[in-house]
PDB file of the backbone (N, CA, C, O) and the ligand in Angstrom, with CONECT records:
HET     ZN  A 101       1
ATOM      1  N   UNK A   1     -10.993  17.617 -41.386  1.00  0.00           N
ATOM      2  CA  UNK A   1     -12.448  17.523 -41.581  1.00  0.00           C
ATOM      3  C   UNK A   1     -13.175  17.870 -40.279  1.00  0.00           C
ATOM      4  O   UNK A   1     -13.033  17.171 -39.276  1.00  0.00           O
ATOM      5  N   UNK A   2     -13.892  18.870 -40.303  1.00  0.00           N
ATOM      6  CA  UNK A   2     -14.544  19.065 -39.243  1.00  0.00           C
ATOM      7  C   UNK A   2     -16.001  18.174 -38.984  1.00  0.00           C
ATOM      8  O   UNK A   2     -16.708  17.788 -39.915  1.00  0.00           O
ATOM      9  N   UNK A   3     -16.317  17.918 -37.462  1.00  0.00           N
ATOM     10  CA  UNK A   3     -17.072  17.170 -37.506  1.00  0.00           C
ATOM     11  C   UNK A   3     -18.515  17.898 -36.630  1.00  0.00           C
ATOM     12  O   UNK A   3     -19.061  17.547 -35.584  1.00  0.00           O
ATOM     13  N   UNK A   4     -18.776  18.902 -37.470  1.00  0.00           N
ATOM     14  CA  UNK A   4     -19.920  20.055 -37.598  1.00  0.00           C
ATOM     15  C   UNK A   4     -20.344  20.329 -39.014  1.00  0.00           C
ATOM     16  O   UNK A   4     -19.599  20.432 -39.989  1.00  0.00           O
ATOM     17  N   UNK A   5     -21.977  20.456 -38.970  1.00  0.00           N
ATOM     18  CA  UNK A   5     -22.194  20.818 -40.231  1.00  0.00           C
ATOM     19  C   UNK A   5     -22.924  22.308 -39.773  1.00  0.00           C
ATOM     20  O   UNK A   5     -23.120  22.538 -38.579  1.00  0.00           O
ATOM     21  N   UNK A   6     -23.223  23.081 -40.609  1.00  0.00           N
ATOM     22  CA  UNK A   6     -23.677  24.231 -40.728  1.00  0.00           C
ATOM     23  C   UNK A   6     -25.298  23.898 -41.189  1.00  0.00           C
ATOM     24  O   UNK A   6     -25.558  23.456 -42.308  1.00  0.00           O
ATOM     25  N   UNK A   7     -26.259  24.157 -40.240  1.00  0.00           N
ATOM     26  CA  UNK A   7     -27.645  23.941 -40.498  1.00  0.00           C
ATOM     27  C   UNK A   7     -28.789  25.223 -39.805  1.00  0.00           C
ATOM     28  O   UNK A   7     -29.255  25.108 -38.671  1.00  0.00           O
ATOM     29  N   UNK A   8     -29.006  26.035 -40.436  1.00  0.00           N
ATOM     30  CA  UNK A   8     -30.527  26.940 -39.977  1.00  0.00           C
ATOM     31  C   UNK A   8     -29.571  27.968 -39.251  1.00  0.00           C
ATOM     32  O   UNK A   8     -29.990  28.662 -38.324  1.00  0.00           O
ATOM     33  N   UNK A   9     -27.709  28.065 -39.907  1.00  0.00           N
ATOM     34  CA  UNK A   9     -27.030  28.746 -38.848  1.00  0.00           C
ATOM     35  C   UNK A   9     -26.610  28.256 -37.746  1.00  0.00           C
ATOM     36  O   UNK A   9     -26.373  29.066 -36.850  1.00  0.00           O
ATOM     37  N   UNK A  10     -26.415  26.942 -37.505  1.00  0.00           N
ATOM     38  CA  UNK A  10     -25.774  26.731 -36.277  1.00  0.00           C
ATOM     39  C   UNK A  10     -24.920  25.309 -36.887  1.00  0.00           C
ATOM     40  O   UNK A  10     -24.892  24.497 -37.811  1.00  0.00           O
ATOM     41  N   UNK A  11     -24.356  25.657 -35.771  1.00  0.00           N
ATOM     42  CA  UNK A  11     -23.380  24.565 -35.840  1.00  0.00           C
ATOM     43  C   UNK A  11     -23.563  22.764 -35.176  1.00  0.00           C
ATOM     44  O   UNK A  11     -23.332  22.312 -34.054  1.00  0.00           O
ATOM     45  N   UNK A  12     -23.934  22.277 -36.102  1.00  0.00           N
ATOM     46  CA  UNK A  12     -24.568  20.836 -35.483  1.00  0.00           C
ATOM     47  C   UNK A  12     -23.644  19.588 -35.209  1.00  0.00           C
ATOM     48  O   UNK A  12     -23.276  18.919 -36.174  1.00  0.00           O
ATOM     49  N   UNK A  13     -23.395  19.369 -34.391  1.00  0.00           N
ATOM     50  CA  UNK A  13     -22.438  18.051 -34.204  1.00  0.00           C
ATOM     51  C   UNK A  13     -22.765  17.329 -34.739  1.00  0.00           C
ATOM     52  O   UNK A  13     -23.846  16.848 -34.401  1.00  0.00           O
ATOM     53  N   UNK A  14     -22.069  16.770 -35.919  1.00  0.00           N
ATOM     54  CA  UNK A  14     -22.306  15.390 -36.401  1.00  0.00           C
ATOM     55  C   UNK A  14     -22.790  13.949 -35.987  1.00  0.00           C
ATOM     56  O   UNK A  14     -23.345  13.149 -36.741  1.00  0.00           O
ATOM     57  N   UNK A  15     -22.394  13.701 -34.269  1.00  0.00           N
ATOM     58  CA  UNK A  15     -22.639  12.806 -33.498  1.00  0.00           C
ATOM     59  C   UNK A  15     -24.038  12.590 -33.128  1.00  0.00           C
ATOM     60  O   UNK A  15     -24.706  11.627 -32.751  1.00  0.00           O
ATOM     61  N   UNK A  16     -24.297  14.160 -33.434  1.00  0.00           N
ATOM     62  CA  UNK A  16     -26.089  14.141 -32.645  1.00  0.00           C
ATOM     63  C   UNK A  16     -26.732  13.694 -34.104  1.00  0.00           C
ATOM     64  O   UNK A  16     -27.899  13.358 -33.905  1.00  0.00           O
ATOM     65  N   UNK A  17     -26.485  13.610 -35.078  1.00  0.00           N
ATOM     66  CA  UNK A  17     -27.509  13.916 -35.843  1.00  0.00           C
ATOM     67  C   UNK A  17     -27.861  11.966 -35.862  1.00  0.00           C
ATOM     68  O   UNK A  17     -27.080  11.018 -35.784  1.00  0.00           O
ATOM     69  N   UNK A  18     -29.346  12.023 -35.997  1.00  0.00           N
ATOM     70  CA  UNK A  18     -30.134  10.505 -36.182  1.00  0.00           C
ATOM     71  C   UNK A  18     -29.995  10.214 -37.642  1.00  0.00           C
ATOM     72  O   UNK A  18     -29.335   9.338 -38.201  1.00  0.00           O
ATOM     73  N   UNK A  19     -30.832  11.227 -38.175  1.00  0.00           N
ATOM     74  CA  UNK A  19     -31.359  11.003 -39.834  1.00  0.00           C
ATOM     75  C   UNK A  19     -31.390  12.176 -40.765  1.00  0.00           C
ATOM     76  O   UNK A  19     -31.650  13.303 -40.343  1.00  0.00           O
ATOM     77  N   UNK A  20     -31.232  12.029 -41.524  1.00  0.00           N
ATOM     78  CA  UNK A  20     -31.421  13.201 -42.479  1.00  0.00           C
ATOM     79  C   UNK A  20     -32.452  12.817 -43.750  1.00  0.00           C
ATOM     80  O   UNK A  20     -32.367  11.899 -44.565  1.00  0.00           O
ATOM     81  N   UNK A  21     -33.565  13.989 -43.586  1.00  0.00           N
ATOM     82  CA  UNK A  21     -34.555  13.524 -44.958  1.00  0.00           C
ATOM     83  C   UNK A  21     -34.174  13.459 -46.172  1.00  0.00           C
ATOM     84  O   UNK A  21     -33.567  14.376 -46.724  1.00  0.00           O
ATOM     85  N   UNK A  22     -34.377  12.757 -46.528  1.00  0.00           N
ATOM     86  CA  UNK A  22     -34.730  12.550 -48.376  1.00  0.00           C
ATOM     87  C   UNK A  22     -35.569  13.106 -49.172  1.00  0.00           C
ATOM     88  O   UNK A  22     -35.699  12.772 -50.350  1.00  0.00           O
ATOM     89  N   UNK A  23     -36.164  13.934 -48.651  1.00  0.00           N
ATOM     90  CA  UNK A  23     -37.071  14.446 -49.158  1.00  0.00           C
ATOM     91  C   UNK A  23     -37.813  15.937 -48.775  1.00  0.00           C
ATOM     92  O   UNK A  23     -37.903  16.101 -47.558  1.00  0.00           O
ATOM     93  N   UNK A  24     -38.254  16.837 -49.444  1.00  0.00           N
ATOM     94  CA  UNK A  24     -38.446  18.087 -48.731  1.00  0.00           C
ATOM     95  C   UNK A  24     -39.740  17.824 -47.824  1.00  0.00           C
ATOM     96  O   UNK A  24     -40.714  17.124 -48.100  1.00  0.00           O
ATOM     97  N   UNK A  25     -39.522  18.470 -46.825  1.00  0.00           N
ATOM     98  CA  UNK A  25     -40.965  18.303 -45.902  1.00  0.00           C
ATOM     99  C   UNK A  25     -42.265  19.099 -46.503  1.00  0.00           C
ATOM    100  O   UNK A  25     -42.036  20.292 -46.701  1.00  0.00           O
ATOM    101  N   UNK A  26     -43.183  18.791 -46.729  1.00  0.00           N
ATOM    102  CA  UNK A  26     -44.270  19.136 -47.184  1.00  0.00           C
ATOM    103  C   UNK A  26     -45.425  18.254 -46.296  1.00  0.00           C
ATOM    104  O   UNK A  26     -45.347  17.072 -45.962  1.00  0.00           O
ATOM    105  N   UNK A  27     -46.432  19.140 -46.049  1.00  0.00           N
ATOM    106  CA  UNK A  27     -47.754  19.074 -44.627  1.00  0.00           C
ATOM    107  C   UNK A  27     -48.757  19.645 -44.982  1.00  0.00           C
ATOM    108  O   UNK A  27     -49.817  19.408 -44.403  1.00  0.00           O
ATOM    109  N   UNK A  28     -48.669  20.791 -46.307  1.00  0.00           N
ATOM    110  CA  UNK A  28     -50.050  21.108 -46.487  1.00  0.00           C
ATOM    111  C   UNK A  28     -50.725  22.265 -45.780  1.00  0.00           C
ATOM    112  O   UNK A  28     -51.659  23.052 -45.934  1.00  0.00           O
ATOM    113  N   UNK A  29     -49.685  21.929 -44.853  1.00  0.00           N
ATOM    114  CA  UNK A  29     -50.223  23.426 -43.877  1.00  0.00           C
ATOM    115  C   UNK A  29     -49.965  24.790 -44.532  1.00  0.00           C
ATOM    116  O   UNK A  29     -48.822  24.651 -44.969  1.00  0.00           O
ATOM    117  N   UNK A  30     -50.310  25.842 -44.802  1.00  0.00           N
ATOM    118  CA  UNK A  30     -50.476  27.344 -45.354  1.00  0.00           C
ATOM    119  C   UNK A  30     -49.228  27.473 -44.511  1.00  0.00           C
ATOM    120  O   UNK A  30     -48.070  27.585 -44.915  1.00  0.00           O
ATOM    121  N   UNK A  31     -49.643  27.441 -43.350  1.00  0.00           N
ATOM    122  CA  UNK A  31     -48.785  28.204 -42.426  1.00  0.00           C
ATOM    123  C   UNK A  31     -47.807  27.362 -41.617  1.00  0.00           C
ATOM    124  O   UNK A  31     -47.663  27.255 -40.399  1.00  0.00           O
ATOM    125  N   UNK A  32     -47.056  26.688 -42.839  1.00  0.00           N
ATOM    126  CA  UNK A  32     -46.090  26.149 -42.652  1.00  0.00           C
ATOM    127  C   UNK A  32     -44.713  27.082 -43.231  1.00  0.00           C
ATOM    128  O   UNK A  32     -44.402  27.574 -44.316  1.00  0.00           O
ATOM    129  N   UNK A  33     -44.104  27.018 -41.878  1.00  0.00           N
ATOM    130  CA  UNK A  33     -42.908  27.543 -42.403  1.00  0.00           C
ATOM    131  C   UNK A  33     -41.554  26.936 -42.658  1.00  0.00           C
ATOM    132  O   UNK A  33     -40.451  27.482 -42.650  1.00  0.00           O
ATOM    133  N   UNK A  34     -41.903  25.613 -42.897  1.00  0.00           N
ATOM    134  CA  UNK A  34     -40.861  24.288 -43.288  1.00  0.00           C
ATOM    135  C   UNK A  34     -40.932  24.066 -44.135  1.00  0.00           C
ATOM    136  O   UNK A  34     -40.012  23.292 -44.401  1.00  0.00           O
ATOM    137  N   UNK A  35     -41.878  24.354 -45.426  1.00  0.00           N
ATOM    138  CA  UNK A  35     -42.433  23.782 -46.621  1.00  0.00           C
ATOM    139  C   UNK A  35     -40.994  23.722 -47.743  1.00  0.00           C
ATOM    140  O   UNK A  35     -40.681  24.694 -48.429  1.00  0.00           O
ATOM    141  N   UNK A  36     -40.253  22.439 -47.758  1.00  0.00           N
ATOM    142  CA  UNK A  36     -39.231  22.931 -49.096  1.00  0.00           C
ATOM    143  C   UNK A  36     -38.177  22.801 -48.216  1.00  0.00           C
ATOM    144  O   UNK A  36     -37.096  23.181 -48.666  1.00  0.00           O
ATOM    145  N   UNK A  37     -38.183  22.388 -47.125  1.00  0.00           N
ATOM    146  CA  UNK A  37     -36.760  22.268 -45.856  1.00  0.00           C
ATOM    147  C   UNK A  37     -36.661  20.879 -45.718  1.00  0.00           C
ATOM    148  O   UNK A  37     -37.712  20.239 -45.733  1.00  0.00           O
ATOM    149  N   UNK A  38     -35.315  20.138 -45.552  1.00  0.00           N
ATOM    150  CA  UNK A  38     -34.973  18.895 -45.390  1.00  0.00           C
ATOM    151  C   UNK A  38     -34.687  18.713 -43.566  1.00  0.00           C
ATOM    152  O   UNK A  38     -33.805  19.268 -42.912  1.00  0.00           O
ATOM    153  N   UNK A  39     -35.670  17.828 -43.111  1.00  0.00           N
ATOM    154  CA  UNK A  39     -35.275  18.000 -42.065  1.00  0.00           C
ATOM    155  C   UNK A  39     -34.178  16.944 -41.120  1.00  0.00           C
ATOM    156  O   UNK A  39     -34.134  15.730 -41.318  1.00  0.00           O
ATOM    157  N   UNK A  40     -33.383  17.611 -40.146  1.00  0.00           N
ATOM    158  CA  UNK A  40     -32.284  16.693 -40.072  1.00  0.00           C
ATOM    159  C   UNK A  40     -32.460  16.152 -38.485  1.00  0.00           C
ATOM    160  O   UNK A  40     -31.750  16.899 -37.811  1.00  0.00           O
ATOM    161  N   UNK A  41     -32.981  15.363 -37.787  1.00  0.00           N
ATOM    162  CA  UNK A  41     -33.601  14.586 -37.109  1.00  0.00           C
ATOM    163  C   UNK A  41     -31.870  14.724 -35.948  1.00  0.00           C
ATOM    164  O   UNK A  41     -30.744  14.515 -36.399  1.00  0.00           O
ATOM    165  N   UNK A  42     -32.117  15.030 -34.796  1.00  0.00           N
ATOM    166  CA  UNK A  42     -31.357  15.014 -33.380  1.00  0.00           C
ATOM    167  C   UNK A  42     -31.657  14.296 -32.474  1.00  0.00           C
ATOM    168  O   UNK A  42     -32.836  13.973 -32.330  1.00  0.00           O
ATOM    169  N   UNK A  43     -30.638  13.833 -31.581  1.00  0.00           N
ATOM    170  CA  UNK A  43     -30.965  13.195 -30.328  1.00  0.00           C
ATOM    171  C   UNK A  43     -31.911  14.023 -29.530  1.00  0.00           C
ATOM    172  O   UNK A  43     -31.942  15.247 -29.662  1.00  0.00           O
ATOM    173  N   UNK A  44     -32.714  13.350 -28.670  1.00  0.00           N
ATOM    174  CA  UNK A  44     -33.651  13.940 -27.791  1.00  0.00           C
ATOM    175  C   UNK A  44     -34.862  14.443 -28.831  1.00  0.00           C
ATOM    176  O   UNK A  44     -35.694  15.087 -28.193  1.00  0.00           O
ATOM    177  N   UNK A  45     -35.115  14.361 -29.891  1.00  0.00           N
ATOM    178  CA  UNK A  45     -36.437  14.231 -30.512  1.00  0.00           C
ATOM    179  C   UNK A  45     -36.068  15.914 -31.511  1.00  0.00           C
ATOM    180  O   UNK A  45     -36.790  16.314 -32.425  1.00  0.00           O
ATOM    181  N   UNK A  46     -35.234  16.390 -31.182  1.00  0.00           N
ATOM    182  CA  UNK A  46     -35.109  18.015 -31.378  1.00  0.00           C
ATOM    183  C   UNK A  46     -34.422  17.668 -33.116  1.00  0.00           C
ATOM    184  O   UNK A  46     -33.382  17.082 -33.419  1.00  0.00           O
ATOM    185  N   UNK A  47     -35.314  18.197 -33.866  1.00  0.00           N
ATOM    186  CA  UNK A  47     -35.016  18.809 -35.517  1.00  0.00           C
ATOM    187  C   UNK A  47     -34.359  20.021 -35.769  1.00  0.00           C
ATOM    188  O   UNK A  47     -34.565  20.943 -34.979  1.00  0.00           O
ATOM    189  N   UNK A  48     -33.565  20.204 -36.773  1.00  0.00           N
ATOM    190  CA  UNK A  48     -33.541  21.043 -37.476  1.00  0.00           C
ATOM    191  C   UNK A  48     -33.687  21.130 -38.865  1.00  0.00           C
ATOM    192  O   UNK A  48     -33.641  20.098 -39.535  1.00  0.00           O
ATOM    193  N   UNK A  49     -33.909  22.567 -39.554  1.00  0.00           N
ATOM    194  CA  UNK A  49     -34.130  22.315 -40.889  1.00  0.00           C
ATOM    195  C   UNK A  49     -33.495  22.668 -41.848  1.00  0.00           C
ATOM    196  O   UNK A  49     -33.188  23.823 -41.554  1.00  0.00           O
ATOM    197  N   UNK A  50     -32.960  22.391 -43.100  1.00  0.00           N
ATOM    198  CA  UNK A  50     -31.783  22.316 -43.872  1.00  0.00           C
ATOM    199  C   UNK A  50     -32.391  22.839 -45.088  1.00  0.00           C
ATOM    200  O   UNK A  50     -33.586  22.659 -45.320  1.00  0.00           O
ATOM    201  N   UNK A  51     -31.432  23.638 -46.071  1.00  0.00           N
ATOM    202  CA  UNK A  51     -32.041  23.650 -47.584  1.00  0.00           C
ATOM    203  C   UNK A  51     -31.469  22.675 -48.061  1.00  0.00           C
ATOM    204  O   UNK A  51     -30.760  21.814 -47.539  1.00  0.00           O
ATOM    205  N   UNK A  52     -31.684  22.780 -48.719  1.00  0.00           N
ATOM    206  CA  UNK A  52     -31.201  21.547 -49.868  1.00  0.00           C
ATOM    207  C   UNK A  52     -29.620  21.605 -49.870  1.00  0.00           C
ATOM    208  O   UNK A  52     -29.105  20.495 -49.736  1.00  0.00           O
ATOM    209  N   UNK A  53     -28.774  22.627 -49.991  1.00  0.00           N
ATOM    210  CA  UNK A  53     -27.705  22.971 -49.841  1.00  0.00           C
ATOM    211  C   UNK A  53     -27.054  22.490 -48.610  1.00  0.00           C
ATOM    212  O   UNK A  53     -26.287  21.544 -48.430  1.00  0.00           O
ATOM    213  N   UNK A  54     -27.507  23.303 -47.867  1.00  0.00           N
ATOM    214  CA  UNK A  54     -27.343  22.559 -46.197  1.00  0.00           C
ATOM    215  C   UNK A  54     -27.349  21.184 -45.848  1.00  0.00           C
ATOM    216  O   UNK A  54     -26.603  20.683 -45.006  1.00  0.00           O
ATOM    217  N   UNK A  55     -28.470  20.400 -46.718  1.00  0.00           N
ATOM    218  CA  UNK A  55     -28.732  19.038 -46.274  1.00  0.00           C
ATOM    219  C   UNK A  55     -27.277  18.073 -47.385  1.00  0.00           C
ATOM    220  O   UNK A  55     -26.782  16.959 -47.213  1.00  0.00           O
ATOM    221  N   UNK A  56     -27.019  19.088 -48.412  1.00  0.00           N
ATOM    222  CA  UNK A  56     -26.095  18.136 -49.541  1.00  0.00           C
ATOM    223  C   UNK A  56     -24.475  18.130 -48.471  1.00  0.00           C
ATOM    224  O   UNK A  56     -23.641  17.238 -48.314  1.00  0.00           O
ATOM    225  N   UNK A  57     -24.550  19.350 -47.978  1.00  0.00           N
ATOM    226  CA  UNK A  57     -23.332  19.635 -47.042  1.00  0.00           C
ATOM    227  C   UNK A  57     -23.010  18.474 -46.104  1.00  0.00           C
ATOM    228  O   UNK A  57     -21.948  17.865 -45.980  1.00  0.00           O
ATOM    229  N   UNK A  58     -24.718  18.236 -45.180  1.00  0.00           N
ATOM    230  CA  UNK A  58     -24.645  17.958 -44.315  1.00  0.00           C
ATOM    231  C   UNK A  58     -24.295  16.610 -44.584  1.00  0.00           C
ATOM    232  O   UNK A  58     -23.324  16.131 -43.998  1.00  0.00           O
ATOM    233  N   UNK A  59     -25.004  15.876 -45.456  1.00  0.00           N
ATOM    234  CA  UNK A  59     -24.618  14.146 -46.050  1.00  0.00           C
ATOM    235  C   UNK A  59     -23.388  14.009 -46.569  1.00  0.00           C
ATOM    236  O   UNK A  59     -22.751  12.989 -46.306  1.00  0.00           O
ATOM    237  N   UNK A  60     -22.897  14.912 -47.314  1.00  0.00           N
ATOM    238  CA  UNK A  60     -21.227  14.934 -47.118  1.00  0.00           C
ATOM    239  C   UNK A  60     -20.527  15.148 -45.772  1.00  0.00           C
ATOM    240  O   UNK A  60     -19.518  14.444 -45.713  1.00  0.00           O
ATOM    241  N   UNK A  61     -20.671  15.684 -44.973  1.00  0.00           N
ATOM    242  CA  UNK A  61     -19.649  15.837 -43.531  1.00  0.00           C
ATOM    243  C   UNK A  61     -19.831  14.199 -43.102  1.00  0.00           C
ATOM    244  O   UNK A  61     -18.898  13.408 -42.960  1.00  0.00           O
ATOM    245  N   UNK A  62     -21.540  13.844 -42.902  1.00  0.00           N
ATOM    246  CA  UNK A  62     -21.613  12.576 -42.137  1.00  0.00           C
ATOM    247  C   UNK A  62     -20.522  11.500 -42.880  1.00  0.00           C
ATOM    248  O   UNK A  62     -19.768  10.698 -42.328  1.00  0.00           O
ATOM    249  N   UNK A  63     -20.702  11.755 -44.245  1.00  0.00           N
ATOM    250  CA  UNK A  63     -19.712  10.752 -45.050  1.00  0.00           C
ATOM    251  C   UNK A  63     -18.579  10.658 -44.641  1.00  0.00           C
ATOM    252  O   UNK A  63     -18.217   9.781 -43.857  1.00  0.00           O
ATOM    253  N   UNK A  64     -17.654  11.781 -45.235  1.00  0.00           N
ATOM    254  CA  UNK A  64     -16.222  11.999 -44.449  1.00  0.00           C
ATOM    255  C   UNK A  64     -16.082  11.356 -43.343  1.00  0.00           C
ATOM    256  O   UNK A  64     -15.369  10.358 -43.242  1.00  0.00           O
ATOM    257  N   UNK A  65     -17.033  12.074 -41.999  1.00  0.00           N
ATOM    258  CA  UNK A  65     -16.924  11.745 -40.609  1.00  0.00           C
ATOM    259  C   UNK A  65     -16.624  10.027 -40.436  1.00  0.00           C
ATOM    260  O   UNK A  65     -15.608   9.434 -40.074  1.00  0.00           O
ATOM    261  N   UNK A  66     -17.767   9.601 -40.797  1.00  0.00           N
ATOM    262  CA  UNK A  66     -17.978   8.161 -40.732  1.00  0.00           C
ATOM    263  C   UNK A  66     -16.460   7.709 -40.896  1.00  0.00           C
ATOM    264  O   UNK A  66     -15.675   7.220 -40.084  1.00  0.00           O
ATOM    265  N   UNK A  67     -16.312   8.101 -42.444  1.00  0.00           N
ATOM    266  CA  UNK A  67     -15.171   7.065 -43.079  1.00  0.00           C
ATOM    267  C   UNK A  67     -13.990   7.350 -41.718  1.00  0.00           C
ATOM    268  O   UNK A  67     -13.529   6.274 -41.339  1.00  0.00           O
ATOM    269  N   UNK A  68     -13.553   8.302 -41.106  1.00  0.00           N
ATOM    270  CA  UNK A  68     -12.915   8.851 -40.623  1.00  0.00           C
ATOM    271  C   UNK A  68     -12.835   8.072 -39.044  1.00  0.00           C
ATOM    272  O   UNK A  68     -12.040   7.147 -38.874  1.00  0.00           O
ATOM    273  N   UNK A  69     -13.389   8.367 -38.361  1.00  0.00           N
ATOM    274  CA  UNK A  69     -14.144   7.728 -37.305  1.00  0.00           C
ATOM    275  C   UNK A  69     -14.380   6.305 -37.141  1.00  0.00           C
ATOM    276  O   UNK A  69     -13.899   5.718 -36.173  1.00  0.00           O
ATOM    277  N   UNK A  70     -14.967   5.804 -37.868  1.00  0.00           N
ATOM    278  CA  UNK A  70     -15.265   4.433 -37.771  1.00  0.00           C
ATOM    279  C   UNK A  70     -15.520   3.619 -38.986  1.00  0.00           C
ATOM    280  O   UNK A  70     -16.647   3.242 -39.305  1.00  0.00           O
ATOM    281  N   UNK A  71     -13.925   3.238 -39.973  1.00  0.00           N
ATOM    282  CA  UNK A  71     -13.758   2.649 -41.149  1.00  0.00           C
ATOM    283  C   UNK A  71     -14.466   1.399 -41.065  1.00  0.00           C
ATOM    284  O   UNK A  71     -13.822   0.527 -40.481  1.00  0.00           O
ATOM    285  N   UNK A  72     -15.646   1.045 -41.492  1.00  0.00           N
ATOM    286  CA  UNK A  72     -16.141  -0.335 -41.776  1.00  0.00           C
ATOM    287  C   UNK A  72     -15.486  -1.157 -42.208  1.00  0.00           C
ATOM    288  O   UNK A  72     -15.150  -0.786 -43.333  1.00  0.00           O
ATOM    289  N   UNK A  73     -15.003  -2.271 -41.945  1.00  0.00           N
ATOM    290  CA  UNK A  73     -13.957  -3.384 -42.736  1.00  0.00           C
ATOM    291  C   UNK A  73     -14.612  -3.280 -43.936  1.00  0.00           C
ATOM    292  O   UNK A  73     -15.843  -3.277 -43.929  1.00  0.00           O
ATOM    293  N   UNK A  74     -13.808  -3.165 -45.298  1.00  0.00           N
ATOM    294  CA  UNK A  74     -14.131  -3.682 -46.704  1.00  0.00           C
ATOM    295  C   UNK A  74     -14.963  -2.973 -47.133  1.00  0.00           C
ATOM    296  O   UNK A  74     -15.118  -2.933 -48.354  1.00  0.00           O
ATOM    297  N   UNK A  75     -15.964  -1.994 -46.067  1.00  0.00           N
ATOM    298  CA  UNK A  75     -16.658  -1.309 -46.837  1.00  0.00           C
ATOM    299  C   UNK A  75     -16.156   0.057 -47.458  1.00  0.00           C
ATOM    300  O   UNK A  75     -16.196   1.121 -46.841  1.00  0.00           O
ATOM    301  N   UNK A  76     -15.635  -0.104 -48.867  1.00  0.00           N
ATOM    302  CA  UNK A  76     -15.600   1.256 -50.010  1.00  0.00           C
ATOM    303  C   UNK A  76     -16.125   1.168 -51.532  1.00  0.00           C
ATOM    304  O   UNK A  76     -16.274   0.083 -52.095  1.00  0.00           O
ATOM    305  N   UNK A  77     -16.355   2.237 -52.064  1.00  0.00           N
ATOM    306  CA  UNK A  77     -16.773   1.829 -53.417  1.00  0.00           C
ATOM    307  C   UNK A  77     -18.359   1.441 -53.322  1.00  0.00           C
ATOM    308  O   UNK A  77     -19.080   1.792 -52.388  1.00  0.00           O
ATOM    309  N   UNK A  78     -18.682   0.847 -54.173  1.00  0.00           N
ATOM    310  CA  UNK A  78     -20.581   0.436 -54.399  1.00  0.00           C
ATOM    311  C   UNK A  78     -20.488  -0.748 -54.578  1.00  0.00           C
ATOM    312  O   UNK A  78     -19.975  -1.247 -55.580  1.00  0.00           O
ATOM    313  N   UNK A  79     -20.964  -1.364 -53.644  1.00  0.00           N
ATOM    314  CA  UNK A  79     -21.311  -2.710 -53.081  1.00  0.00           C
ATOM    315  C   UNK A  79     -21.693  -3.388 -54.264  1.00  0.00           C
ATOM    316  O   UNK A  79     -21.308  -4.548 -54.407  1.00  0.00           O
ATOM    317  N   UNK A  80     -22.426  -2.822 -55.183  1.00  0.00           N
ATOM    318  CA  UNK A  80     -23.295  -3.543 -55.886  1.00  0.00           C
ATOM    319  C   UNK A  80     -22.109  -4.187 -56.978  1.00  0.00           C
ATOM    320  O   UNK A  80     -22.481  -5.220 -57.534  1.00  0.00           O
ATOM    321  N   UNK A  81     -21.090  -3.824 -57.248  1.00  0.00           N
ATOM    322  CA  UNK A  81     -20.146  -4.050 -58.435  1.00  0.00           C
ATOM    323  C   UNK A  81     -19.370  -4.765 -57.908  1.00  0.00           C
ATOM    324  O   UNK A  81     -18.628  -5.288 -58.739  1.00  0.00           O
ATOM    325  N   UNK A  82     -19.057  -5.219 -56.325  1.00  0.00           N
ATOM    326  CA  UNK A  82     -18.395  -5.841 -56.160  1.00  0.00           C
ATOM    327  C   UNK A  82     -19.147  -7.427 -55.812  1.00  0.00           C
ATOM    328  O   UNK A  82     -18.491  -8.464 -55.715  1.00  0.00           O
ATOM    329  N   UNK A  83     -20.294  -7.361 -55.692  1.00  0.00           N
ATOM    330  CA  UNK A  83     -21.086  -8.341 -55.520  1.00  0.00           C
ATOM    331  C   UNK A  83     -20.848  -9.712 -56.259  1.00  0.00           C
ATOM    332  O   UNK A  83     -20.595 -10.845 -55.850  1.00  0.00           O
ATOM    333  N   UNK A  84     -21.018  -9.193 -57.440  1.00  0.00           N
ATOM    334  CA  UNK A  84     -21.241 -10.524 -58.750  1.00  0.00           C
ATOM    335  C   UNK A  84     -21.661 -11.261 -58.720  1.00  0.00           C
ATOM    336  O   UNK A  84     -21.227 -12.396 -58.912  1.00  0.00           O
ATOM    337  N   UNK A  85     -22.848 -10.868 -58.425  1.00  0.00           N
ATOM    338  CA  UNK A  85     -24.613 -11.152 -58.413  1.00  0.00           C
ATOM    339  C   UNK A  85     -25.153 -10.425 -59.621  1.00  0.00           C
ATOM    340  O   UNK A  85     -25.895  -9.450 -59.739  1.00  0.00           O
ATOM    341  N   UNK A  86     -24.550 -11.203 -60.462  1.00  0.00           N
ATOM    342  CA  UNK A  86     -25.624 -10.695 -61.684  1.00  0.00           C
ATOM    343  C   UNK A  86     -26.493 -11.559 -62.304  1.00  0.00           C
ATOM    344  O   UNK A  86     -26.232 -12.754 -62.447  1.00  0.00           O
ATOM    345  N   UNK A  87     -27.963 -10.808 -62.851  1.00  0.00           N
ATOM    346  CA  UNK A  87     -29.218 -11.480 -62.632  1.00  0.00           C
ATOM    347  C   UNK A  87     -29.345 -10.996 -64.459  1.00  0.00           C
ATOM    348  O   UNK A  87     -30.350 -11.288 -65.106  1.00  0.00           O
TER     349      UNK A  87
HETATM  350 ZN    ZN A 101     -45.208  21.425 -42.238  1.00  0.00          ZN2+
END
């Protein structure tokens, strides 16, 4: 598993990345040339911008990586089913 994703053409270290949007960036601006791009938030304040494709890539590598890297005790599967907390 490599721990690079492919974003705007480059190759992004997984380590740098902060956040990744949920949502397409939209501003309203005409002369926006981000409109419909997910943006994926870097150390030192520096963005890049993802399609949708790019960004599905990119939340899969972080996944892998994570699990890979730094296994959370107990955490696999969906929390919510193992809870049994039902309301
Ligand atoms: Zn904008």
């Amino acid at each position: 598993m490599s721990s690079f994703s492919i974003v705007d053409d480059k190759y992004i270290p997984l380590y740098r990345v902060m956040w990744v949007a949920a949502t397409p960036h939209f501003c309203g601006d005409e002369e926006c040339q981000r409109e419909g791009f997910y943006e994926v938030r870097l150390e030192q304040g520096e963005s890049v911008w993802a399609t949708m494709g790019e960004r599905d890539s990119m939340i899969q590598a972080l996944d892998h990586w994570q699990e890979g890297v730094d296994p959370p005790p107990g955490a696999e599967g969906d929390s919510l089913s193992d809870d049994g907390d039902l309301w």
